[in-house]
N, C-alpha and C positions, 0 to 999 in steps of 0.2 A: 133363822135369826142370827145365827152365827157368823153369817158370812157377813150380812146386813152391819153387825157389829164390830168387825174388824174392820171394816169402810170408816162405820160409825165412831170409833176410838178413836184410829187414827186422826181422824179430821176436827174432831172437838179436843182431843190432845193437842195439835196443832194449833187449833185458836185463842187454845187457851194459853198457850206458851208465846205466843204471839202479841196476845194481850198483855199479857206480864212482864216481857219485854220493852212493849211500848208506854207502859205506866213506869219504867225508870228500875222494875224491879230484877236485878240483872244479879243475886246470887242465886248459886245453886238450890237451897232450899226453895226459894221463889218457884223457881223454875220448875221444879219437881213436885211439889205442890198443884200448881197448874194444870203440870198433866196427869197429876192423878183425880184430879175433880175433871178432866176428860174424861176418863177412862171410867172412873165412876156414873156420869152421868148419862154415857153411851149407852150403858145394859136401859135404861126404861126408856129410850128414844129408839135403840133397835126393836125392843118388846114392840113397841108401838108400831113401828112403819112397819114390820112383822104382818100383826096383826091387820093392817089395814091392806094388806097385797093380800093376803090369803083369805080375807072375806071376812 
């Protein structure tokens, strides 16, 4: 799950700051925000594809 999750963060960190960018929202707390509802959101979508490779 862990490794699952640092893929996982990454990349929903990323989209999320991406999107927040592209909505015009361009300070740092914006920004930081973003990726922490990544990074948040990462742990039960690693849980999950986890769980659905290991059976």
């Amino acid at each position: 799950m862990m490794i699952i999750f640092s893929m996982a963060s990454t990349s929903l960190m990323g989209v999320g700051i991406v999107a927040a960018l592209t909505m015009g929202m361009v300070t740092l707390k914006a920004i930081l925000v973003a990726a922490a509802v990544g990074f948040v959101a990462a742990i039960p979508v690693s849980w999950f594809v986890a769980r659905q490779i290991t059976g």
